[in-house]
C-alpha positions in Angstrom: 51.2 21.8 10.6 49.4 23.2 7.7 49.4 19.8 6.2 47.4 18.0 9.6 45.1 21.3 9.4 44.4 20.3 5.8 43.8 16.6 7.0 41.9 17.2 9.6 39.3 19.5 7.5 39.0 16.3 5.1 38.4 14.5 7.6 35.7 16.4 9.4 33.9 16.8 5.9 34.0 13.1 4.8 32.5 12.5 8.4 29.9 14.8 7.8 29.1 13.6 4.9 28.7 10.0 5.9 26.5 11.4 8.5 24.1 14.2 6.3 23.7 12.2 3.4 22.1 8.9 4.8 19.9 11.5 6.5 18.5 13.1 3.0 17.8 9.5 1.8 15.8 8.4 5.0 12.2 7.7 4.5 10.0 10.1 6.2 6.6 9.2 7.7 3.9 11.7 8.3 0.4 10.5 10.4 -3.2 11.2 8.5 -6.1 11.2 10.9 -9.3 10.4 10.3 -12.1 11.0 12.6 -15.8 10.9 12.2 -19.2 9.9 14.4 -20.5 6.5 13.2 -24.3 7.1 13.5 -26.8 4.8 14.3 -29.6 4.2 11.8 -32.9 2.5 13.2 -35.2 0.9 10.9 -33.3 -1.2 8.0 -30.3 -3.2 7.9 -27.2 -2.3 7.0 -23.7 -3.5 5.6 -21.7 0.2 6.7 -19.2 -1.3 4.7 -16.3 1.5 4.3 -13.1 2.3 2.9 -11.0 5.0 3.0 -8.4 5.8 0.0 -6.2 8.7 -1.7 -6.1 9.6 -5.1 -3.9 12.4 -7.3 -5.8 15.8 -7.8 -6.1 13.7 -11.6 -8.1 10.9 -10.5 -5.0 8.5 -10.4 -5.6 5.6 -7.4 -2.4 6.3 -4.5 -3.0 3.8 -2.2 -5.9 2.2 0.1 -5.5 3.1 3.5 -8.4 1.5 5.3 -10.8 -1.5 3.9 -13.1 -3.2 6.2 -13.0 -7.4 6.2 -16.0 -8.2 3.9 -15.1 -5.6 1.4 -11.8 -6.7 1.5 -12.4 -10.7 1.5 -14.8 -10.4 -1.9 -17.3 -7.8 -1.1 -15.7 -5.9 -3.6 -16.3 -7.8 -6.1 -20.2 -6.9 -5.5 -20.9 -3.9 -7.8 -23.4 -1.9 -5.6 -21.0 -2.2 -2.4 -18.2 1.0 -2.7 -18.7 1.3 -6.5 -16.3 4.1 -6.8 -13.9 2.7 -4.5 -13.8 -0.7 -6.7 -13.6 0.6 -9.7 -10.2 2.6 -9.4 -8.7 0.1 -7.5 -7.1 -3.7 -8.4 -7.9 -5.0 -5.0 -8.2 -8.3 -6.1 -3.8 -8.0 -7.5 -2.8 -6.5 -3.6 -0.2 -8.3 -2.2 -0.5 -9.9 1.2 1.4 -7.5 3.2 -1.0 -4.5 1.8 -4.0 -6.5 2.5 -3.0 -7.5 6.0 -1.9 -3.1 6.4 -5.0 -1.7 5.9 -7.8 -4.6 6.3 -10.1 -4.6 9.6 -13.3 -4.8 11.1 -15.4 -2.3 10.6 -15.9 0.7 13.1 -18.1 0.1 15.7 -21.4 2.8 16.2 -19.7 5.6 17.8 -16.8 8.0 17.6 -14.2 6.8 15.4 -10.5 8.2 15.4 -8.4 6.6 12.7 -4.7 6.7 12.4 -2.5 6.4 9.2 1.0 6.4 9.1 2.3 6.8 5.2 6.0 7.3 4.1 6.9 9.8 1.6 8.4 6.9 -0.9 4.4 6.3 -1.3 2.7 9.3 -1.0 5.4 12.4 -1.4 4.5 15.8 -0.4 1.5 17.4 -3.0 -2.1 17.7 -2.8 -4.0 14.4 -3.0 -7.8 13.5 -2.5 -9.0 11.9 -0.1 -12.0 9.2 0.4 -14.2 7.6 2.8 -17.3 5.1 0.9 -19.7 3.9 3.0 -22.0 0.9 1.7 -25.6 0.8 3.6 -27.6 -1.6 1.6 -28.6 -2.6 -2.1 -27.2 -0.3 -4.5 -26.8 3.0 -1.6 -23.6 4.5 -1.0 -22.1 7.4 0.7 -18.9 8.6 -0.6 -17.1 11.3 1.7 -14.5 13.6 0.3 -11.9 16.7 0.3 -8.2 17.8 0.2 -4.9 17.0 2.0 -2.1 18.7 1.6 1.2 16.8 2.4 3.3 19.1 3.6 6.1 19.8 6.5 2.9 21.8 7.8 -0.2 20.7 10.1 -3.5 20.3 7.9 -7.0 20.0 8.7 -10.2 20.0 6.5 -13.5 18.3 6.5 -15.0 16.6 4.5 -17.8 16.4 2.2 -20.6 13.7 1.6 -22.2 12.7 -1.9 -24.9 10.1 -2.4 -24.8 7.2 -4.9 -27.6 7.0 -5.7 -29.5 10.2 -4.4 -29.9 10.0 -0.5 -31.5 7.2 1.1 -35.0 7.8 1.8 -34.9 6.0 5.0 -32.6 7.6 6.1 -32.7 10.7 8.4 -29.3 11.8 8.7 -25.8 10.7 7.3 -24.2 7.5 8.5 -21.1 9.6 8.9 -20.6 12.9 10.7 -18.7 15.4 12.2 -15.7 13.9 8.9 -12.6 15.3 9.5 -8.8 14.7 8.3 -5.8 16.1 10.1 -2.1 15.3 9.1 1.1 15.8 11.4 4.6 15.1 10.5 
C-alpha cells in the first residue's frame, strides 16, 4: 500500500511536470498601442512618410514595428526621408517575413490607433525606447519619442516631438498629436 502511495506521488509529479514546464518555455505576447491624430497641413506637399521602431535605453536598434510602403520599397535609401530611422537600421538585409510584418500604407489624415503584438523572445521585459519619424518634405522630419516599460504591468506615456531640422516654417502645428503608447499583456 505504501509502495502504490509512493507510485502514485511519482506519478502525479512527472505529470505535473510535463504540464508546468512547457508552460515556462511558452512564448509570451504582450500588445503595444500606438495612437496619435494625423493632422492635416494645408499649403505644401507632403511625403508623411513614418515609421515607428524600439531601441535599448543604449541606443541599440530592437526591431521595426511599423514602416510605411515607400519607405520600405527604397525610400529609405533617400537620406533626408527618416534619417534617424535609416541610419540605425539594415532595412535593406530584412528578411521577407519582417518586411511583409510591419510594411503598410501610410495612415490616413485622422485618428490613428495602431496595434503591435511582440513576443518576449524579441523584445523581453526591460525598458526600451520608443519611435515614431515622420518625413514631410525635403530634408524636414519629425521624430516622436519616450519610454515603455515591458512589464507584467499596464503602461502608458506620451510622447515627445523633436524637429530635424528646426521646425518647419510652414508649418503651424505638428503633423502628429495627441502621441500616445499603451502596452497590455
Amino acid at each position: 500500500m505504501k509502495n502504490h502511495r509512493v507510485i502514485s506521488f511519482f506519478v502525479a509529479f512527472i505529470i505535473g511536470l510535463g504540464i508546468i514546464i512547457p508552460g515556462c518555455n511558452q512564448t509570451r505576447e504582450w500588445i503595444l498601442n500606438v495612437s496619435f491624430q494625423m493632422n492635416e497641413l494645408e499649403g505644401y506637399p507632403r511625403s508623411d512618410q513614418l515609421v515607428i521602431w524600439l531601441e535599448k535605453p543604449d541606443g541599440t536598434f530592437v526591431k521595426t514595428l511599423f514602416v510605411s510602403e515607400y519607405l520600405s520599397y527604397g525610400g529609405y535609401n533617400d537620406p533626408e526621408i527618416c534619417p534617424d530611422w535609416t541610419t540605425k537600421t539594415n532595412w535593406e538585409e530584412a528578411s521577407q517575413e519582417e518586411f511583409d510584418a510591419v510594411t503598410s500604407a501610410t495612415p490616413a489624415i485622422g485618428l490613428v490607433n495602431m496595434e503591435f503584438a511582440c513576443s518576449n523572445e524579441v523584445v523581453p521585459k526591460g525598458e526600451y525606447n520608443i519611435f515614431i519619424e515622420v518625413h514631410l518634405t525635403a530634408d524636414y522630419n519629425e521624430l516622436y519619442s519616450g519610454k515603455v516599460k515591458v512589464s507584467r504591468r499596464k503602461y502608458h506615456n506620451q510622447l515627445l516631438v523633436s524637429y530635424n531640422p528646426d521646425k518647419y516654417t510652414r508649418a503651424t502645428y505638428d503633423v502628429l498629436s495627441s502621441v500616445q503608447i499603451s502596452l497590455n499583456e
